[in-house]
PLY file of the C-alpha trace (Angstrom):
ply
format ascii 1.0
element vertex 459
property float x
property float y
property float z
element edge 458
property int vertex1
property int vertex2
end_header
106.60 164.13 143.40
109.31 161.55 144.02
112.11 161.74 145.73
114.81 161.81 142.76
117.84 160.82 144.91
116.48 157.63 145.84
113.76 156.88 142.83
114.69 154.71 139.64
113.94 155.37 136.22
112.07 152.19 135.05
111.77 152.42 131.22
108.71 152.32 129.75
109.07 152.48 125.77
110.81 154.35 123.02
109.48 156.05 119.87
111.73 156.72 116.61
110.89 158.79 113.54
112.64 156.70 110.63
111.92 157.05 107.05
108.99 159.51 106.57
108.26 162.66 109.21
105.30 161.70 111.00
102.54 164.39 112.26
102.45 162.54 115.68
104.44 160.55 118.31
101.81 158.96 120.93
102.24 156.90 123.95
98.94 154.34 124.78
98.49 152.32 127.47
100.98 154.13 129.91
101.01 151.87 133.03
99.91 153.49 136.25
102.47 152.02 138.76
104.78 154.97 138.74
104.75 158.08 140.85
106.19 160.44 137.94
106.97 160.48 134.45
109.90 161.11 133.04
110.06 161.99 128.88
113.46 162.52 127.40
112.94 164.01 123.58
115.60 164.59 120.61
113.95 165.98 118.23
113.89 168.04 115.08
110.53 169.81 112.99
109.65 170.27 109.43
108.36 174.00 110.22
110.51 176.18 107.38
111.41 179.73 107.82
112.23 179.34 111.32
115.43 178.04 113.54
113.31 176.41 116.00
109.97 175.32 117.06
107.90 173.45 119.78
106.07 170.63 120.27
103.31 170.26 122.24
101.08 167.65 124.12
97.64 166.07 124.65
96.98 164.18 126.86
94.65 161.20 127.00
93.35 162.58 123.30
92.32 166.12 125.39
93.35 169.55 122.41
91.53 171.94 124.22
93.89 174.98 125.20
91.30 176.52 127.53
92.80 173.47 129.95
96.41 174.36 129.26
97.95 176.74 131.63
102.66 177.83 131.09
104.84 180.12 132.35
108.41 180.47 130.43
111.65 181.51 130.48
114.11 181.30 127.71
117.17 183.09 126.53
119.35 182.64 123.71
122.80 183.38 125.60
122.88 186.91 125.26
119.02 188.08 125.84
116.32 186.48 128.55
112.62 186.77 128.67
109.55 185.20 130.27
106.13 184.81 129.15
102.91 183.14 130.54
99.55 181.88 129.40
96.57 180.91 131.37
95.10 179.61 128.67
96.64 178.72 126.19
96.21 178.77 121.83
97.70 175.51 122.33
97.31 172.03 123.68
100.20 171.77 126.59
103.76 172.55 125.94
106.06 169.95 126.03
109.33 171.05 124.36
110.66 174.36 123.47
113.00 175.38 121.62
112.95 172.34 118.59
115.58 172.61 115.70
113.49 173.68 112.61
114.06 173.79 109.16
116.30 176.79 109.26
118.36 176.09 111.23
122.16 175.86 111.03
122.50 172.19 110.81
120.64 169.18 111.35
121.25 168.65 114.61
118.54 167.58 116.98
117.01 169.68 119.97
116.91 168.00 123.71
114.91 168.19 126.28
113.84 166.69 129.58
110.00 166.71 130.65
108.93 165.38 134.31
104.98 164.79 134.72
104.07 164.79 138.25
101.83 162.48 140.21
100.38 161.98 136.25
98.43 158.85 137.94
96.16 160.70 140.75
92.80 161.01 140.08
91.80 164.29 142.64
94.77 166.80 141.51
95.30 168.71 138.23
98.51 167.30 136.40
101.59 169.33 136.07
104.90 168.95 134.46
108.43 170.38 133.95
110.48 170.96 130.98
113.90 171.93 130.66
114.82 172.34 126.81
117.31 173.84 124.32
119.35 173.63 121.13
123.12 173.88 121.02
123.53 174.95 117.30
121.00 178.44 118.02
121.67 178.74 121.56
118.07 178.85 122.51
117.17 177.49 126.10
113.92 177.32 127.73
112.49 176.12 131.06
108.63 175.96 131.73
106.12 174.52 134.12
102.76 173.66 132.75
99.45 172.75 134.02
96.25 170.37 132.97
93.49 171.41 134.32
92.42 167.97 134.95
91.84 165.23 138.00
92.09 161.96 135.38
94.70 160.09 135.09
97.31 160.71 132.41
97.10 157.11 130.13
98.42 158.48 126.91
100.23 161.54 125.50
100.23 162.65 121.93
103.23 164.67 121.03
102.93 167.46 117.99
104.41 170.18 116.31
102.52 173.17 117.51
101.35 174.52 114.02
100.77 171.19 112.46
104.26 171.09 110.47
105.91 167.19 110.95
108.30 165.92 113.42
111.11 164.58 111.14
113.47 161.46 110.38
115.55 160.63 113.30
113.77 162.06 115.96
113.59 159.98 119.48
111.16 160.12 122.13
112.00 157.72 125.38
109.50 157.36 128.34
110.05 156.23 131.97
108.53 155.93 135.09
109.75 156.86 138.41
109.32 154.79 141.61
111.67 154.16 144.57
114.52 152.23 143.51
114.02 148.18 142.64
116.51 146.70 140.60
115.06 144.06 139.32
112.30 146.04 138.04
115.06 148.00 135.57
114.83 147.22 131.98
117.58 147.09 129.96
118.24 148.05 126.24
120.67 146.37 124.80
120.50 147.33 121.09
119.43 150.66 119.32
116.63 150.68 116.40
112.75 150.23 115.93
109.59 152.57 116.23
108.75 151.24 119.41
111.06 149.67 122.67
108.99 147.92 125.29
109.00 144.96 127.55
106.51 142.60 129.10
108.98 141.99 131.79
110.57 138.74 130.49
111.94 140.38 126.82
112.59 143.60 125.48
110.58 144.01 122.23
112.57 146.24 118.93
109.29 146.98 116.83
109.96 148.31 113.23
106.56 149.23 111.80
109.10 151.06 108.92
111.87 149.92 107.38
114.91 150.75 109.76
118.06 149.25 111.41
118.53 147.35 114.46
121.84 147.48 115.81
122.93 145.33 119.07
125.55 147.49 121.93
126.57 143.66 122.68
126.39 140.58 121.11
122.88 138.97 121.21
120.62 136.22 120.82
117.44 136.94 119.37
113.90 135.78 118.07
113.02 137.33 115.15
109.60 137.72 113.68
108.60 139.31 109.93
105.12 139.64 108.94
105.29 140.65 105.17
102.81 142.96 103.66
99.40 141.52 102.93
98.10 141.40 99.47
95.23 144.02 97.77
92.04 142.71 97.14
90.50 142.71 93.20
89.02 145.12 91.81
85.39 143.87 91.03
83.74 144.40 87.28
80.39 145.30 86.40
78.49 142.26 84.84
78.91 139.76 88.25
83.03 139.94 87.81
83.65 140.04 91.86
86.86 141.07 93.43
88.93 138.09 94.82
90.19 138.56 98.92
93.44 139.18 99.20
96.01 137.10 100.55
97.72 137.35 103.92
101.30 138.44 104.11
103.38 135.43 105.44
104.45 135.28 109.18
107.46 133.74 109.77
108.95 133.45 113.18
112.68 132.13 114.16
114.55 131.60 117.31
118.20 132.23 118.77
119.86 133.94 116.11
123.17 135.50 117.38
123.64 138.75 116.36
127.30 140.68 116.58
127.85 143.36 118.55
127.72 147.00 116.24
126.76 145.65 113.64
123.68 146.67 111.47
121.07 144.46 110.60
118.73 146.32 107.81
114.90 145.55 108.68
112.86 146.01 105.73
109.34 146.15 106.23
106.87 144.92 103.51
103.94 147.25 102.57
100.54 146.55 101.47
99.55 145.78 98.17
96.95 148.38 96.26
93.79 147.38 94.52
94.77 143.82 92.70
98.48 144.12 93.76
100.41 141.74 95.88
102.04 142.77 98.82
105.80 142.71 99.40
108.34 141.24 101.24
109.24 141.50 104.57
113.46 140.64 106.05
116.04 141.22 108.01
119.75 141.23 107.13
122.99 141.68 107.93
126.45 140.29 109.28
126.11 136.43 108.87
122.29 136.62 109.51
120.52 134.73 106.63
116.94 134.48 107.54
113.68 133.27 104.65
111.82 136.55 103.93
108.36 136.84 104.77
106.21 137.01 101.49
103.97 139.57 99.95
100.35 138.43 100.14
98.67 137.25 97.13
96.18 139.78 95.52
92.60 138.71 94.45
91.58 138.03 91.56
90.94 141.99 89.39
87.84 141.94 87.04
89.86 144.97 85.22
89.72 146.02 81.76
92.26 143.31 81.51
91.50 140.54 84.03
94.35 139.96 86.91
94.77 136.43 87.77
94.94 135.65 91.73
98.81 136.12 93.12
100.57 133.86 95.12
102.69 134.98 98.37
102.67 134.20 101.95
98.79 133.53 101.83
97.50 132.89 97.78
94.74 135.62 97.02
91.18 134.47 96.27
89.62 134.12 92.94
86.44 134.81 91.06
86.31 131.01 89.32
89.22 128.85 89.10
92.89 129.87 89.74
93.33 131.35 93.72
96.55 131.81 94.36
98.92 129.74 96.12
100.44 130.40 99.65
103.90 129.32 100.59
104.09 126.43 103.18
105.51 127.52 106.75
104.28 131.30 106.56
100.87 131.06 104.71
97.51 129.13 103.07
95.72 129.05 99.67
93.17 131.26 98.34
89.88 129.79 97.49
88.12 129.50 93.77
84.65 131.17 93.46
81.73 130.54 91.58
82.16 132.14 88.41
78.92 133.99 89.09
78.36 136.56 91.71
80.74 135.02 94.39
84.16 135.45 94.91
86.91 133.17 96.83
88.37 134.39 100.71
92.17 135.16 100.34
94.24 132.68 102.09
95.82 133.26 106.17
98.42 132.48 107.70
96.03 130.08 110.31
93.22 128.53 107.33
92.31 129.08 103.90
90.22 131.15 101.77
86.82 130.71 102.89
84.54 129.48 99.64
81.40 130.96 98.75
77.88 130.01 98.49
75.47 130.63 95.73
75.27 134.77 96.51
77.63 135.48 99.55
81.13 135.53 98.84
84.10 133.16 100.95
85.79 134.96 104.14
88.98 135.39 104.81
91.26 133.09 105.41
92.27 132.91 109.56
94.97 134.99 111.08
97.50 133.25 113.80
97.60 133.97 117.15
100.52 131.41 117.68
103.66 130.57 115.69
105.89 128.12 115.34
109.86 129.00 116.98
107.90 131.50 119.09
104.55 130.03 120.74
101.76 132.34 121.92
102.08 135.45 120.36
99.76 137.31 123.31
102.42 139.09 125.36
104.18 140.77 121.85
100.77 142.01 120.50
99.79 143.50 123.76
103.11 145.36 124.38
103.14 146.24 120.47
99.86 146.82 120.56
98.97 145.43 117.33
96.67 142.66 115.76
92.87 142.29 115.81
91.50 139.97 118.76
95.12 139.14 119.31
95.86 137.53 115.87
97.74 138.80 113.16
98.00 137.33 109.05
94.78 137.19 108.40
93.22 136.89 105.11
90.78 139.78 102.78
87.03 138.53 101.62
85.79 138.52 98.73
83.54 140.94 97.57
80.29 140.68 95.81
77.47 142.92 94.67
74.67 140.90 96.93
76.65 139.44 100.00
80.55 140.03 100.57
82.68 137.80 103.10
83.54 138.84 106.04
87.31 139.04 108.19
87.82 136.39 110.56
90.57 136.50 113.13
93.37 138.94 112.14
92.17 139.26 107.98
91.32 142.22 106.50
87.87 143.30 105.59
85.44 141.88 102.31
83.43 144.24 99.99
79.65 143.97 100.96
76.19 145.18 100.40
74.30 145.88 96.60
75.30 149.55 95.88
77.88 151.80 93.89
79.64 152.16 97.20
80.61 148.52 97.83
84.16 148.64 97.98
86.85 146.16 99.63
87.96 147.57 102.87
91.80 147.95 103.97
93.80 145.17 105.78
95.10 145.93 108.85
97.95 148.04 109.38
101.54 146.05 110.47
99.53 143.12 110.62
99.92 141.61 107.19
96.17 141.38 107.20
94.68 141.04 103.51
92.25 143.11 101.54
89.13 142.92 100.63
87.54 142.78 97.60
85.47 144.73 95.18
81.74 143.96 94.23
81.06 144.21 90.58
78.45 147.25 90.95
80.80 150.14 89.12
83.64 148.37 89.26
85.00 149.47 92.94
88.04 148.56 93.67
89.57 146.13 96.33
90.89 147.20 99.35
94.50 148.07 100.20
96.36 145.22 102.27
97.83 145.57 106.08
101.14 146.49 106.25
103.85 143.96 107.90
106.22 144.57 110.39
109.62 143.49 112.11
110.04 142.73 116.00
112.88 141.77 117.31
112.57 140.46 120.60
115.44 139.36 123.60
115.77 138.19 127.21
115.32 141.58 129.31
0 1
1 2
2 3
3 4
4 5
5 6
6 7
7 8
8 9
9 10
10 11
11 12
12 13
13 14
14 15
15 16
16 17
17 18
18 19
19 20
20 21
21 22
22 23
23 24
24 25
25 26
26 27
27 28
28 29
29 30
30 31
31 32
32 33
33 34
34 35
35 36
36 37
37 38
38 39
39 40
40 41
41 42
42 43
43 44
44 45
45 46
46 47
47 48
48 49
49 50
50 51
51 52
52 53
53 54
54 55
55 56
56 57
57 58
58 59
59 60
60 61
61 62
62 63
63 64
64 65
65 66
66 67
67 68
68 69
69 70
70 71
71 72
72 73
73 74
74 75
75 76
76 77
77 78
78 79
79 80
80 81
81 82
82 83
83 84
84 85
85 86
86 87
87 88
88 89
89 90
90 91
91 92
92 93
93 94
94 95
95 96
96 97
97 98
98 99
99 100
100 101
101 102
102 103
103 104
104 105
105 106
106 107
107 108
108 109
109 110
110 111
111 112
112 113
113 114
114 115
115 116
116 117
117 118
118 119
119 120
120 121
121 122
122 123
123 124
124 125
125 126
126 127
127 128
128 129
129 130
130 131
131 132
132 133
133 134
134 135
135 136
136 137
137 138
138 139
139 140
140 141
141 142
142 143
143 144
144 145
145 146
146 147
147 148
148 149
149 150
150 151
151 152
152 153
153 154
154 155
155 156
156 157
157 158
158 159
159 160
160 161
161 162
162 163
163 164
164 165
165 166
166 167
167 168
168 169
169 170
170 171
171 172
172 173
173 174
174 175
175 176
176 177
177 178
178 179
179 180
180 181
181 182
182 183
183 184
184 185
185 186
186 187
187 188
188 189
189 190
190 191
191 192
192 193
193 194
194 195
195 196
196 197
197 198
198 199
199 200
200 201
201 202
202 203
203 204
204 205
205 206
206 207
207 208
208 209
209 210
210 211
211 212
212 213
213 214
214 215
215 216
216 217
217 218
218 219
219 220
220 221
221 222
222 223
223 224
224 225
225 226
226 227
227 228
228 229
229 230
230 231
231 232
232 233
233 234
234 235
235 236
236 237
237 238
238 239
239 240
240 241
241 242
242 243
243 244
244 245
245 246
246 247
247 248
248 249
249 250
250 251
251 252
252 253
253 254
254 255
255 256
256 257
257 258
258 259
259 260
260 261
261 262
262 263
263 264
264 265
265 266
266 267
267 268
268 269
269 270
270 271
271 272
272 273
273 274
274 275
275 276
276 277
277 278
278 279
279 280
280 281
281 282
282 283
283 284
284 285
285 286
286 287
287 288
288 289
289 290
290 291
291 292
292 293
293 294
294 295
295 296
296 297
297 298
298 299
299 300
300 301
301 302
302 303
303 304
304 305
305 306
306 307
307 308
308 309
309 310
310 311
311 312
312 313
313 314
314 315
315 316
316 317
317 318
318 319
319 320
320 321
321 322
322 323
323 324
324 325
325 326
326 327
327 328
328 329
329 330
330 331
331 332
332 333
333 334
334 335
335 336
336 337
337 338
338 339
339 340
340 341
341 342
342 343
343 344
344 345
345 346
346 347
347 348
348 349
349 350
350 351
351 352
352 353
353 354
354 355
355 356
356 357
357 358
358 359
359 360
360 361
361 362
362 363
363 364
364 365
365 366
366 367
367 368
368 369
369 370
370 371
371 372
372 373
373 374
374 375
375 376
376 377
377 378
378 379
379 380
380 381
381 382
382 383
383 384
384 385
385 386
386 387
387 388
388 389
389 390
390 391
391 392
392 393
393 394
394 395
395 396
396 397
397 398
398 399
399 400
400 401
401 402
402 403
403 404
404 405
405 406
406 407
407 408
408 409
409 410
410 411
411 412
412 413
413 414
414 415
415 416
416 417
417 418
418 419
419 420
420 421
421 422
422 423
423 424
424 425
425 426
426 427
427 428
428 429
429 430
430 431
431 432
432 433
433 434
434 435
435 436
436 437
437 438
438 439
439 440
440 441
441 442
442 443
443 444
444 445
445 446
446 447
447 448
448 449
449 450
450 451
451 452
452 453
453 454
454 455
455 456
456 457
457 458
C-alpha cells in the first residue's frame, strides 16, 4: 500500500452521468504506473422504494460473486451493525449506502474507495470503502476482496439490482505514487462524460449534451463532430439504400473562454433509417463557433422515395441526386446506378465511393487529422473513440447482391442476397454514417454514429 503522507494523487479521469441515467460507469485502459487507486464517487440510484442503495464493481469485465469476498459495518447514527460475506450474491462492493429514489432529497451519496497494489500480478486485490449519506444518516465502512492475481485494467461500476445510476452523478479516479509534481494534472474547468490527459492537455469529452464551465479563464481548442446521417431504406424491385453521410468535423483553436461562465455543448445524434443526422455546437458568453452538421441520409426507396440529404458529408444515392457535403467539415455522396447499386455516403476525408455493375460504392473516408488541430491520435486514444484512429467516416450503400463496405472511420454498408440484409449502425460519437438497405424486403438503413464535443487545454 502506499505511504499516504508522502504519495500524490495523480488524476486519472472523471466520469459524469448527464442527461439520461446510465446502467454503467466503466473505467478502460487504467494505466499501471501507480501503486494504489484511489475512486472518489457522488452518486445517486434510480432503485424506488428505498432511501439508499449500493453500487457495486467488476473488475476487468469479472461478475462472478463466488470471487467477491466483504465484511461491513454501518450505522445510521443511532443503531450499528456488521455483516460479512465470503462469497458474495454480488460482484464486489464498491459503495454503500447510495441515495435512492426515496429518499428525502436529491442529494448525492459520497464515498471514498482505495484499491490496493490493484497492479500486482501474484496477490489477490483488495480495497477500502468509506461511504455515507448526510440526508438518511447512513454510514458504512467495508474492506473487500478479489480473489484474483491479474491486474486490475478496468472497473465497471453498477447498481447492485440492475436499477440506473442517475443524472448528475460523478465518479473521479486517481492513482497514487510518491509525490512528483510535475506529474499532477490539473482541472481547470468542470463538465463532460469523461476528464483525461495525455500529459500535454486535459481533454473535457461530452459524448451527451452537457455544460462545460471554466474555474479560470481559458484558452481552448474545440472540436464538434455532428451526428452522422441514416442510411436508406432499400425497396424491393432493385431500389437500394443510399450510405449515409458523415457528420461534419470541425475543429478550432484558441478560443478564450471566461471564467464561470457556461458554455452549453450540444451533441448531435444519429440519424434513423433515411434521416439526417443533427447538429453538433458549443455556445455561450461571446463564443460564436460554425456548428458541426448533421450527416446527409441516403437515398430511401420508401413507399414515397427520400431524396439523398445534404450535411457535413452529402448521403449517397440510388441514381442521380447524392447529397451535398459542406466544405471545411465534410464531402459529397456519390450517384449509383439506377439498377442494383447504390452510391457510398460522403466523409469527412473522401467521397462516396461509386459502384460497379452489382457491388455497391463504400463509404466515404473518415479523418484522422484536422485542420486548427493536426493529428488527432493522442485525443482518440485518451477518449478512446474512433475506428483505426479516424473518426467522420462515411455509410455504404447497400444492395441485394454486393453492399459497400466502411473504410476508415465510416459506418457499415448493407450486404449479402437475403431478407436479412440490412445497413449496419455508424459508429457511436464518431459521426460515422450508416449504411444502407438492400432492396430484398425492403430492410432498412442503418442508424448513424453519434457526434461528440471535446474540449481540450494546456494541462
Amino acid at each position: 500500500m502506499a505511504n499516504i503522507g508522502a504519495s500524490t494523487y495523480n488524476f486519472i479521469a472523471s466520469q459524469t452521468v448527464s442527461g439520461s441515467s446510465t446502467a454503467t460507469i466503466t473505467f478502460s485502459n487504467i494505466p499501471q504506473n501507480y501503486t494504489d487507486l484511489v475512486l472518489v464517487s457522488n452518486a445517486r440510484s434510480s432503485r424506488s422504494g428505498f432511501v439508499s442503495s449500493t453500487l457495486v464493481a467488476a473488475f476487468n469485465g469479472d461478475t462472478s460473486s463466488a470471487r467477491y469476498s466483504q465484511t461491513l459495518l454501518y450505522g445510521t447514527g443511532s443503531s450499528a451493525s456488521s455483516a460479512r460475506t465470503t462469497s458474495g450474491n454480488y460482484t464486489g462492493i464498491i459503495v454503500d449506502y447510495v441515495p435512492a429514489a426515496s429518499s428525502a432529497d436529491g442529494s448525492l451519496g459520497t464515498a471514498v474507495t482505495q484499491i490496493m497494489n490493484y497492479s500486482s500480478n501474484n496477490m489477490y486485490k483488495t480495497w477500502l470503502t468509506k461511504s455515507g449519506d448526510g440526508t438518511d444518516h447512513n454510514m458504512g465502512a467495508s474492506v473487500e476482496l478479489w480473489q484474483s492475481n491479474n491486474p486490475i485494467t478496468s472497473i465497471a461500476i453498477s447498481e447492485i439490482l440492475g436499477n440506473y445510476i442517475t443524472s448528475g452523478s460523478t465518479f473521479t479516479l486517481y492513482g497514487i505514487k510518491a509525490a512528483d509534481t510535475l506529474s499532477i494534472i490539473p482541472t481547470k474547468a468542470i463538465g463532460g462524460d469523461l476528464i483525461t490527459s495525455d500529459g500535454t492537455y486535459t481533454y473535457h469529452a461530452f459524448k451527451s449534451t452537457g455544460n462545460f464551465i471554466p474555474a479560470q479563464a481559458l484558452t481552448v481548442d474545440i472540436l464538434t463532430i455532428a451526428g452522422g446521417g441514416g442510411g436508406g431504406q432499400g425497396k424491393a424491385g432493385n431500389w437500394e439504400g443510399g450510405g449515409g453521410g458523415a457528420g461534419g468535423v470541425l475543429a478550432t483553436s484558441s478560443q478564450s473562454l471566461t471564467a464561470g461562465t457556461t458554455y452549453a455543448c450540444t451533441v448531435g445524434a444519429g440519424g434513423a433509417n433515411t434521416a439526417s443526422g443533427t447538429n453538433t455546437t458549443m455556445t455561450g458568453g461571446a463564443l460564436s463557433l460554425t456548428p458541426a452538421y448533421g450527416g446527409g441520409n441516403g437515398y430511401g426507396g420508401t413507399s414515397s422515395a427520400v431524396p439523398a440529404g445534404n450535411g457535413g458529408s452529402g448521403g449517397g444515392a440510388w441514381y442521380t441526386g447524392p447529397g451535398t457535403g459542406t466544405s471545411g467539415q465534410g464531402n459529397n455522396g456519390a450517384a449509383g446506378n439506377g439498377n442494383s447499386a447504390s452510391g457510398g455516403g460522403g466523409g469527412a476525408g473522401g467521397g462516396g465511393g461509386s459502384p460497379s455493375t452489382n457491388t455497391s460504392g463504400n463509404g466515404g473516408a473518415g479523418v484522422n487529422t484536422v485542420t486548427n488541430w493536426g493529428a488527432l491520435s493522442s485525443v482518440i486514444s485518451v477518449v478512446n473513440i474512433g475506428v483505426g484512429g479516424y473518426v467522420g467516416g462515411g455509410g455504404a450503400g447497400g444492395n441485394g447482391v454486393t453492399g459497400g463496405t466502411a473504410t476508415a472511420g465510416g459506418g457499415n454498408g448493407g450486404s449479402g442476397s437475403t431478407a436479412t440484409a440490412i445497413g449496419l449502425p455508424g459508429i457511436a460519437y464518431t459521426g460515422g454514417g450508416g449504411g444502407g438497405g438492400a432492396s430484398n424486403s425492403n430492410t432498412v438503413g442503418g442508424q448513424g454514429g453519434s457526434g461528440i464535443v471535446i474540449v481540450r487545454y494546456l494541462s
